[in-house]
N, C-alpha and C positions, 0 to 999 in steps of 0.2 A: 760542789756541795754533795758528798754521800748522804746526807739524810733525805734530800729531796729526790735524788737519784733512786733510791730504796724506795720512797713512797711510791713513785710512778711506776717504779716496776712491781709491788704488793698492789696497785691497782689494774694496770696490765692483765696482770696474773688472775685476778679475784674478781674483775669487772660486774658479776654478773651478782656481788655481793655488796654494791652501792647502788645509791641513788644518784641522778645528775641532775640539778634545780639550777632553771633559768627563769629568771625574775620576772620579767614579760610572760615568760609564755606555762611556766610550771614543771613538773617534771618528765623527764622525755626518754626513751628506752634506750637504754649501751646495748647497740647490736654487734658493735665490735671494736676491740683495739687492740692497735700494736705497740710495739717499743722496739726500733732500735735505731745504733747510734745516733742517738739523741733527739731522736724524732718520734714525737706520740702523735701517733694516726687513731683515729677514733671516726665510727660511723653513729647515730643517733636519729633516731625518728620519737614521730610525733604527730598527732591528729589535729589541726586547727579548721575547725568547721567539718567540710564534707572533703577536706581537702588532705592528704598523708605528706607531709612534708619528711625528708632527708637532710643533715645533717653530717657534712663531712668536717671534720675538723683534723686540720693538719699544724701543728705543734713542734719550735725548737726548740731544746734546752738553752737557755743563752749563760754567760758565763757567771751569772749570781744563782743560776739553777730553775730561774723562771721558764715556764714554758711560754713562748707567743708564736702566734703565727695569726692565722686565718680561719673561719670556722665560715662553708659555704652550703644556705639552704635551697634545696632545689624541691620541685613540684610539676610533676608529670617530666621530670629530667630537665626542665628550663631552673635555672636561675631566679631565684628570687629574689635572693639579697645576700650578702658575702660583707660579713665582720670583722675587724681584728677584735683578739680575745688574748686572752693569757691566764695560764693559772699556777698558782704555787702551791707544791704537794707539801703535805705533813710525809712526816714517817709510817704511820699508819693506812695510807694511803688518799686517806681526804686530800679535799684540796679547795681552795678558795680563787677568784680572780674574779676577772667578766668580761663581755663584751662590749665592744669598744665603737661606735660608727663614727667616730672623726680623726680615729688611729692614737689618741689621747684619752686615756680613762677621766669619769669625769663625774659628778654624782648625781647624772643623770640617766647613767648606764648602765644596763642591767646586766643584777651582781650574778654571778654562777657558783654552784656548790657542788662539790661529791660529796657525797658523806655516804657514811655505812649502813647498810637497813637495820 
């Protein structure tokens, strides 16, 4: 799917001209992402209490153009909890999906957003 394939790469590219909203926790800083062959790497942080939590998310395209993979928070470099997630871009580069903790989205799961500022 070229339209999803475009959105991820207009977001790629512009990261630093979206937001990224995670349901639980609220919005959290794009300190960085890649794109290639078919793989969106993404880092993301975030304050929860006294605490800086990191966010690595690592993303495949799969053959309907969704990205899934993993998305792992660590704290002080240990692990803290590691999600499946998934998201499907627009052409404009938003994107909707969520995280997942039993690897089956479920509507108990919090939802994820990019959208544009």
């Amino acid at each position: 799917m070229n339209i999803t394939m475009d959105g991820a790469q207009l977001y790629q590219k512009n990261y630093k001209q979206f937001n990224y909203y995670i349901e639980t926790i609220g919005s959290v800083s794009i300190d960085k992402v890649e794109l290639k062959d078919k793989k969106l790497t993404a880092i993301y942080s975030y304050e929860q209490g006294s605490e800086h939590r990191n966010v690595v998310s690592e993303l495949h395209q799969d053959k309907d153009g969704i990205y899934k993979g993993k998305c792992t928070t660590k704290v002080n470099g240990k692990i803290l909890l590691a999600v499946n997630t998934w998201l499907r871009f627009n052409e404009d580069g938003s994107a909707n999906g969520n995280w997942s903790w039993s690897g089956a989205p479920s509507k108990n799961d919090p939802v994820v957003t990019i959208s544009k500022k």
